[in-house]
ZAVO-355977 format. One line per 4 residues: for each residue z, x, y of C-alpha. Coordinates in steps of 0.02 Angstrom, whole numbers, plus 50000, padded with zeros to 5 digits. Example, Ala and Ser with C-alpha at 12.3 -4.5 7.8 and 13.67 -1.06 7.14 Angstrom:
// residues 2
50390,50615,49775  50357,50684,49947
// end
This chain:
// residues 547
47546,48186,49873  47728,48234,49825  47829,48164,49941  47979,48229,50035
48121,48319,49977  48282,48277,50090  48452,48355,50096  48561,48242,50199
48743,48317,50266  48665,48470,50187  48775,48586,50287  48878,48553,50437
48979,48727,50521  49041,48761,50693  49035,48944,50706  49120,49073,50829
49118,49264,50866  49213,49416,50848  49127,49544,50973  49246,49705,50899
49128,49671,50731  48988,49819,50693  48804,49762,50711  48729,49752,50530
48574,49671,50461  48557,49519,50353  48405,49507,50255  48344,49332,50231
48209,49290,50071  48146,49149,50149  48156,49036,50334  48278,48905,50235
48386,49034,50251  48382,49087,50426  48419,48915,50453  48538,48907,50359
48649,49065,50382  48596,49156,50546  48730,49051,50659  48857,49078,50543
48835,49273,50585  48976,49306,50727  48922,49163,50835  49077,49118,50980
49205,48996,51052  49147,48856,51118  49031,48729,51039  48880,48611,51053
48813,48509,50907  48605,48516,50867  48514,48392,50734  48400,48481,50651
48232,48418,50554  48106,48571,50491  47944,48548,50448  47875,48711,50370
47684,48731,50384  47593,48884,50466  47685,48965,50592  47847,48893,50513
47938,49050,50544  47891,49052,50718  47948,48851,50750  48115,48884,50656
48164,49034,50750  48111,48922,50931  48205,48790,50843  48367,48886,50811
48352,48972,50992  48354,48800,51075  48505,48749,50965  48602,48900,51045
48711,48939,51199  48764,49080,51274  48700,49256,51319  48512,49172,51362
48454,49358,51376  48465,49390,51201  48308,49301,51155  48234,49338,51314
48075,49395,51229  48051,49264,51086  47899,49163,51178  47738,49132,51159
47682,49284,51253  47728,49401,51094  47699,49365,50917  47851,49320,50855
47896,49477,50735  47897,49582,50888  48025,49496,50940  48188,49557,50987
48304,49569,50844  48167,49516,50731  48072,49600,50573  47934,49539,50483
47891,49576,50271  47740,49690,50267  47674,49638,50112  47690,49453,50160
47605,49448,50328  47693,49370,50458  47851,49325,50359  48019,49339,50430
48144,49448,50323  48283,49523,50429  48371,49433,50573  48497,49558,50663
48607,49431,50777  48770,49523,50765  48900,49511,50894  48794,49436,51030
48932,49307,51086  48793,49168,51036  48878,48988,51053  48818,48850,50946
48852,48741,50788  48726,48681,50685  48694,48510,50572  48560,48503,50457
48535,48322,50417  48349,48317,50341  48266,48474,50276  48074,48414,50241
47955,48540,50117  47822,48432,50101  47646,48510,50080  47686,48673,50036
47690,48776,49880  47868,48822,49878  47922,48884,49708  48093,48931,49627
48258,48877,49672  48322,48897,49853  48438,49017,49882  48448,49075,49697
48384,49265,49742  48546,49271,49868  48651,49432,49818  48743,49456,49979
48839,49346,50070  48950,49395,50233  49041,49244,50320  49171,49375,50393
49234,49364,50578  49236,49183,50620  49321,49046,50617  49269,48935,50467
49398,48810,50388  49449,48718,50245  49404,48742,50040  49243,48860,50007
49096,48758,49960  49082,48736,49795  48911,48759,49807  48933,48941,49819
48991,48941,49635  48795,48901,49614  48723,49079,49679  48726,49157,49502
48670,49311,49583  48786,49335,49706  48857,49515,49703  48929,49525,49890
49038,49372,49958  49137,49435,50113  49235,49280,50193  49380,49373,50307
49435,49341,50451  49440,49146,50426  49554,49021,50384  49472,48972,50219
49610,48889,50078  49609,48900,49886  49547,48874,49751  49396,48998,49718
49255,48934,49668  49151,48975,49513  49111,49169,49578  49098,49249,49405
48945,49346,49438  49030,49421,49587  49052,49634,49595  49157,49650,49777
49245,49518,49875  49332,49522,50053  49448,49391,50082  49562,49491,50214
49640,49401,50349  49641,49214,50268  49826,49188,50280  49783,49128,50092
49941,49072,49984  49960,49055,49792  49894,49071,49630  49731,49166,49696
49752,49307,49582  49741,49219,49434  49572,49162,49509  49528,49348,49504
49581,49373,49345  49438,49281,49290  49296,49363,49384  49273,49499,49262
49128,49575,49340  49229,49600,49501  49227,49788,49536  49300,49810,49716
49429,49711,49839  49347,49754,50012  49204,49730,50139  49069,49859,50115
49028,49844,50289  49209,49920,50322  49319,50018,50254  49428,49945,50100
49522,49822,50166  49529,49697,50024  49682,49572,50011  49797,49662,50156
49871,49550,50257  49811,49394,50168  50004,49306,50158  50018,49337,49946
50165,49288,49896  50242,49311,49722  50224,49447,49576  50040,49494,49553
49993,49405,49384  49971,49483,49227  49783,49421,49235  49742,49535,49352
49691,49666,49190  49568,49541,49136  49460,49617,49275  49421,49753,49184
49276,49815,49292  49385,49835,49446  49372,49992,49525  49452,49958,49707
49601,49863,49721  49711,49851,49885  49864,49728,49907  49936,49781,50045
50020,49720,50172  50091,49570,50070  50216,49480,50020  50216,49536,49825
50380,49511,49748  50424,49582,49563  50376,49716,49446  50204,49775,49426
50105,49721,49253  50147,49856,49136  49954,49837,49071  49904,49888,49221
49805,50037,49146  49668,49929,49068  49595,49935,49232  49513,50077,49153
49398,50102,49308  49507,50102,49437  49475,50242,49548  49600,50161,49724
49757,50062,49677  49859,50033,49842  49989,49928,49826  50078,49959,49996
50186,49877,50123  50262,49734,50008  50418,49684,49920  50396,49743,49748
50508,49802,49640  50690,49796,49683  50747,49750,49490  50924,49770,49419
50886,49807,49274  50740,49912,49191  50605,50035,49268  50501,49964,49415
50378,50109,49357  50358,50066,49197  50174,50045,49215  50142,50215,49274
50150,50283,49095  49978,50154,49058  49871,50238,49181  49844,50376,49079
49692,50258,49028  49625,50243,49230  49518,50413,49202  49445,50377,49371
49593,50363,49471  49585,50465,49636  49717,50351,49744  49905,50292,49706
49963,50204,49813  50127,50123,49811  50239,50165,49961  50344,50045,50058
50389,49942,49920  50589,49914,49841  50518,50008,49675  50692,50060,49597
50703,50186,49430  50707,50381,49414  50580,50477,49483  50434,50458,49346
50398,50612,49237  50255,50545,49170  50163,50568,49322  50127,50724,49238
49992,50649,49112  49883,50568,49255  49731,50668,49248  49680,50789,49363
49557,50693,49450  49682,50591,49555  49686,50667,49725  49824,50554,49830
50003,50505,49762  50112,50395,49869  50288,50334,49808  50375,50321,49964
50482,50253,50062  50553,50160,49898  50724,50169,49806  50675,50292,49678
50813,50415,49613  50835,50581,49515  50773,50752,49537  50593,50788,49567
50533,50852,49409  50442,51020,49393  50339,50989,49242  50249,50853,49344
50123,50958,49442  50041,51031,49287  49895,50927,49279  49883,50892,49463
49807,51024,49530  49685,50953,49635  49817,50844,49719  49760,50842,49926
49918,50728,49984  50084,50684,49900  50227,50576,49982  50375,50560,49886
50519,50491,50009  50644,50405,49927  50822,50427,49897  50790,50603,49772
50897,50748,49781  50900,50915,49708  50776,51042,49748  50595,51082,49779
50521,51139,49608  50428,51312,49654  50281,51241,49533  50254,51140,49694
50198,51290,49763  50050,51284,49618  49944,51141,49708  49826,51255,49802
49735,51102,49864  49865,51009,49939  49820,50946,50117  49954,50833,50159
50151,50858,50074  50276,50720,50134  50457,50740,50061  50537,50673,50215
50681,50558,50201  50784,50626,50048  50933,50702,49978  50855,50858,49937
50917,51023,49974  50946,51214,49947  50806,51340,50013  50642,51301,50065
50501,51379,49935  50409,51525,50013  50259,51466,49920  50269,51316,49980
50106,51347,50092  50012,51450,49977  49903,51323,49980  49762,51367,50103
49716,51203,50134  49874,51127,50198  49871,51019,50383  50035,50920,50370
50183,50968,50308  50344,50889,50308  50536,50910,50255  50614,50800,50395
50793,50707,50364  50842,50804,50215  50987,50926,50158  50894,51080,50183
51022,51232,50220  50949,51386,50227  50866,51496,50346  50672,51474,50373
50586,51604,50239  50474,51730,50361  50351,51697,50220  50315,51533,50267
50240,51567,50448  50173,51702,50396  49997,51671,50335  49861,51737,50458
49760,51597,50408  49855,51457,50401  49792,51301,50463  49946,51210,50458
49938,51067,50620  50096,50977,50570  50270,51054,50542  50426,50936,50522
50574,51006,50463  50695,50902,50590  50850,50812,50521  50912,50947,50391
51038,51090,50420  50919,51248,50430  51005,51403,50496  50959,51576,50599
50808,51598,50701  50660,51518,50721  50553,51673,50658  50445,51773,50722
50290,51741,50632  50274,51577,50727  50139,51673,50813  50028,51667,50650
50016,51491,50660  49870,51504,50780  49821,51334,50722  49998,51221,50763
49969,51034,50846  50150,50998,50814  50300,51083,50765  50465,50988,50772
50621,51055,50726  50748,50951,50795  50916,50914,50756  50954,51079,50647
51058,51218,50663  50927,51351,50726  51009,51477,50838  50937,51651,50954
50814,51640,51080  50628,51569,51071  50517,51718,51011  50385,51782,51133
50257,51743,50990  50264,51570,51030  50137,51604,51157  49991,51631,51026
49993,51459,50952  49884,51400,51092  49816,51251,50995  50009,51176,51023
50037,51001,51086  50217,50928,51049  50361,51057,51035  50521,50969,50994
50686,51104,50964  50821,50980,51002  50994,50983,50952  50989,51154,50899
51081,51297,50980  50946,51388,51048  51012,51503,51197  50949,51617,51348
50823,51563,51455  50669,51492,51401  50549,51621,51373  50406,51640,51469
50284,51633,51331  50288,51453,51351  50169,51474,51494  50019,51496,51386
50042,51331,51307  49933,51232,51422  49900,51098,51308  50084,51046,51293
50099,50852,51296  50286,50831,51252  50426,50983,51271  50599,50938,51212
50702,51071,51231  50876,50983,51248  51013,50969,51168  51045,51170,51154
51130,51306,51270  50976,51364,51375  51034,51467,51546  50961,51527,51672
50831,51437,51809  50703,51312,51760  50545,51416,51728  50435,51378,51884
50264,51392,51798  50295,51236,51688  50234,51123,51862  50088,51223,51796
50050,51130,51620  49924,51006,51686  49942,50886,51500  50134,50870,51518
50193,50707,51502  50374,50711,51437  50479,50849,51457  50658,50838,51416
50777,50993,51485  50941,50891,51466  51100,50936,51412  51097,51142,51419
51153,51257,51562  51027,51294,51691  51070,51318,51868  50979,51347,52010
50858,51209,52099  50764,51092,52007  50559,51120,52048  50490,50983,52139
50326,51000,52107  50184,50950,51962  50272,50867,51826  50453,50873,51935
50369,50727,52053  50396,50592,51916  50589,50574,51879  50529,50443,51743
50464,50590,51630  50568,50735,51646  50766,50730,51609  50885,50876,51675
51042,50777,51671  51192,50881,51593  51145,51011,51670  51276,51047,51786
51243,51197,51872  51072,51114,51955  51053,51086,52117
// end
């Protein structure tokens, strides 16, 4: 008779919880594992040590589970039904292998609030006919949500199969282990400092940066500090990369582009760039060779240079382009929408002036434009909303100076939401085919130089939430048309040279939180009821005819 097989200190973990986490399944091989990795699956706060010695003989599913549910607090309901009463894959949570009758494979404790923490000191096999290594089938590993400590095992580096290692939401350190067989990785919220990059560099199978049980989330808000290393390219297979919300300093690896699959490169939210010398987008020319990208991502960054021209040779699978806010200069060039044409969302705010090339106009998918916060100016493009599948549009805190082109409300169809042309110098009237845009969440055209009275056609675009006209000079009284808008959730109207009472039916709009009157020339008595009661959400001061 073979005699025991003991792993002393095999594994020692206090666990806890994090309740916001989905519910998913982990599928276990074998009952070592349930052991072994079931209480490090969002378990909670508080904890209570349990010595643990399994002896696996028939029914060893069945003792391991009772042994595990006696090692737990908290939540006793939970495993209510795992007694003797039912066999033990009808319990609750619990599912059996069909070919192998009677054999636990899937344990689904998620985000019970289950207290515990659990030693293993002695593991005992004896008498069995156990075969293979333990643990050596494990492809998919998910730590995430707790609040585990100190270095990652080494002994992970021995899971040559491991495809799947999610670990955020911890406070594990560095270095990485041995995880070259590795395809996606989620370290997000470690708070982990230095050189791990260069640990990435070397898992060359590594194809994404993010949980697949969420969406990408990768390295944001890990704590990074420094440029991103060069060694980064070694991971050639890479197709998901996110770094945002960092503290990246530097210039981006010009050899960036043998990430040949990269489809999602966000760089976002960190301190890159910001050179004195040279072109901070000096890489952008090597992604000709990503011809998967769909996602550029590289806003709130210190990126300094010209506006890149050779944006122009991406190819036209890449459907999102993000270069701002940054500190990019020059005119926007019109060659570089050529290739793009199935660009859905571009955001270019940066510090560019000149004007909108019409060959904008050309992107007939385009969902989402962003040139807010420029120098740009002269007229705004008529085509500029040719596309039929634009939501969000906007212009805001430029040098825009003409009038508003009728052209541009006046699609039928439009399905604009989103309109933001505040901050610029636009002249004349806001026009009349504001009634064609049927489909208008938000239209904000503050701080301009928009004149006339509101157009009765303002009373089609029921679908309207947040109307902001500020700091115009907009006169008469306010039009009744307004009345329609029921949904209304914010009304600014001040700021212009309104007369005339204050329109009785707006105690009417039942949504209206914020409505700002202040500053123009009613008279008359101010309406005390609906909105009126609360003198914490409507202004009227400035007006000093009121009574």
């Amino acid at each position: 008779m073979r005699g025991p097989v003991e792993v002393k200190e095999f594994l020692i973990l206090t666990v806890y919880t994090d309740s916001s986490r989905e519910r998913k399944e982990v599928v276990f091989y074998n009952i070592l594992m349930i052991m072994l990795f079931v209480i490090l699956w969002n378990s909670s706060t508080t904890t209570s040590t349990t010595t643990v010695s399994i002896i696996m003989g028939n029914s060893a599913d069945r003792l391991a589970l009772m042994t595990f549910k006696y090692g737990i607090n908290g939540n006793p309901q939970v495993m209510s039904s795992w007694n003797d009463s039912v066999h033990y894959c009808r319990w609750t949570d619990i599912n059996c292998n069909h070919k192998h009758v009677d054999r636990v494979t899937t344990l689904n404790l998620s985000s019970y609030g289950l207290v515990g923490s659990l030693t293993l000191r002695s593991i005992v096999l004896q008498n069995n006919s156990f075969h293979g290594q333990i643990l050596s089938e494990l492809g998919n590993l998910d730590l995430g949500g707790n609040k585990l400590q100190g270095k990652i095992p080494a002994e992970v580096g021995s899971l040559t199969k491991l495809k799947r290692l999610g670990l955020s939401k911890n406070h594990f350190k560095l270095p990485l282990v041995n995880l070259s067989s590795l395809v996606q990785l989620d370290l997000w919220g470690n708070n982990l400092e230095g050189s791990i990059l260069e640990d990435l560099g070397r898992i060359i199978n590594l194809e994404s940066l993010h949980d697949p049980f969420f969406p990408p989330q990768s390295l944001n808000s890990i704590g990074f500090t420094g440029p991103i290393p060069v060694s980064l390219s070694n991971a050639s297979n890479l197709e998901v990369i996110q770094f945002q919300i960092n503290h990246f300093t530097g210039t981006v690896p010009r050899d960036l582009g043998m990430l040949h699959k990269a489809q999602f490169i966000s760089m976002s939210r960190n301190q890159s760039g910001g050179s004195t010398i040279g072109d901070d987008l000096s890489f952008i020319p090597s992604l000709v060779n990503c011809t998967r990208l769909n996602y550029l991502i590289l806003g709130d960054n210190f990126l300094r240079g010209s506006f890149p021209s050779t944006i122009a040779n991406l190819l036209n699978q890449i459907l999102w382009i993000t270069f701002g806010p940054n500190q990019l200069h020059g005119t926007v060039p019109s060659e570089i929408f050529t290739n793009l044409e199935n660009l859905e969302m571009l955001r270019i705010g940066n510090e560019l002036s000149g004007r909108i090339p019409s060959s904008l106009g050309n992107l007939t998918l385009l969902s989402s434009l962003y040139l807010d916060d420029n120098n740009l100016f002269g007229e705004i493009p008529p085509n500029l909303v040719a596309s039929q599948n634009l939501l969000y549009l906007n212009l805001s805190n430029n040098n825009f100076n003409s009038s508003i082109p009728k052209e541009f409300f006046g699609l039928s169809s439009s399905p604009l939401l989103e309109v933001d042309f505040s901050g610029n110098a636009l002249a004349g009237s806001l026009p009349l085919e504001i009634g064609y845009m049927t489909n208008l969440v938000a239209l904000n055209m503050s701080n301009d130089r928009l004149s006339g009275a509101l157009p009765d056609t303002l009373e089609k675009c029921l679908m309207i939430q947040e109307l902001r006209l500020d700091g115009n000079f907009f006169h008469e009284e306010i039009p009744t048309a307004l009345q329609t808008l029921r949904g209304l959730e914010y009304l600014d109207l001040s700021h212009n040279i309104f007369s005339g009472d204050i329109p009785a039916y707006l105690v009417n709009l039942p949504f209206l939180p914020y409505l700002n009157l202040s500053f123009n020339k009613h008279n008359g008595e101010v309406p005390k009821l609906g909105v009126f009661r609360n003198t914490t959400i409507v202004s009227v001061e400035g007006n000093y005819n009121l009574c």
